[in-house]
C-alpha positions in Angstrom: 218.5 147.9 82.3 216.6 150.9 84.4 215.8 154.4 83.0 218.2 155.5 85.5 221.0 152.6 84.7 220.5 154.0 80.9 220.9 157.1 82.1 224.3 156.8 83.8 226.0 155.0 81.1 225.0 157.7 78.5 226.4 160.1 81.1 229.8 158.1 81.6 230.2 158.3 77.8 229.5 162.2 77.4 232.8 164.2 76.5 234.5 166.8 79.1 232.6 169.7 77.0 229.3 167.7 77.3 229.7 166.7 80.9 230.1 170.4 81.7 227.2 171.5 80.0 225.2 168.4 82.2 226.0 170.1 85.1 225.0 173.5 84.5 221.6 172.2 83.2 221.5 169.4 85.8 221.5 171.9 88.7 219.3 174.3 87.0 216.7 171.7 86.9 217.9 170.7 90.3 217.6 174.5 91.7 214.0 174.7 90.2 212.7 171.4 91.5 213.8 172.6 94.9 212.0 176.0 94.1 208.6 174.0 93.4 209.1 172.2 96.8 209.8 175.4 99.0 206.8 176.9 97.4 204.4 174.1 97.8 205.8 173.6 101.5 205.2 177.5 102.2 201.4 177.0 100.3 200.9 174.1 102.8 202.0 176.0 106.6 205.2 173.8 106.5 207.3 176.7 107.1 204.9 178.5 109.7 207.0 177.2 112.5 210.5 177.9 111.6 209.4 181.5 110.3 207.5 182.1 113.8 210.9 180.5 115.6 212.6 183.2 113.4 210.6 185.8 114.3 210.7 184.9 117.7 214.6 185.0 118.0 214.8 188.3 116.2 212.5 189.8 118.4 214.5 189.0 121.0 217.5 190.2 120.1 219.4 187.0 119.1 220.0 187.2 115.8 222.4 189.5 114.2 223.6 191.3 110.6 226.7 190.9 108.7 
């Protein structure tokens, strides 16, 4: 059986209380892996492009506020 295999079955068996409390930390741990990525991707220029295109589109007057 895979780590991940294990992993589901021990999930399955948790209780309603349990499961809850997985989720919350789950997508903590999601929200900062996603964090990590964004910040490496803005370290490495992969965002350059889409903030120029931003900047771009403001400056033109097509964007707008809420």
């Amino acid at each position: 059986m895979s780590r991940v295999e294990e992993i589901e079955h021990q999930v399955s068996s948790l209780s309603e209380q349990e499961l809850a409390r997985y989720r919350v930390w789950f997508a903590e741990c999601d929200e900062r892996q996603g964090d990590k990525q964004l910040e490496a991707d803005a370290e490495n220029g992969k965002l350059d492009r889409m903030a120029e295109s931003a900047k771009r589109a403001y400056d033109a007057g097509l964007t707008r506020t809420r």
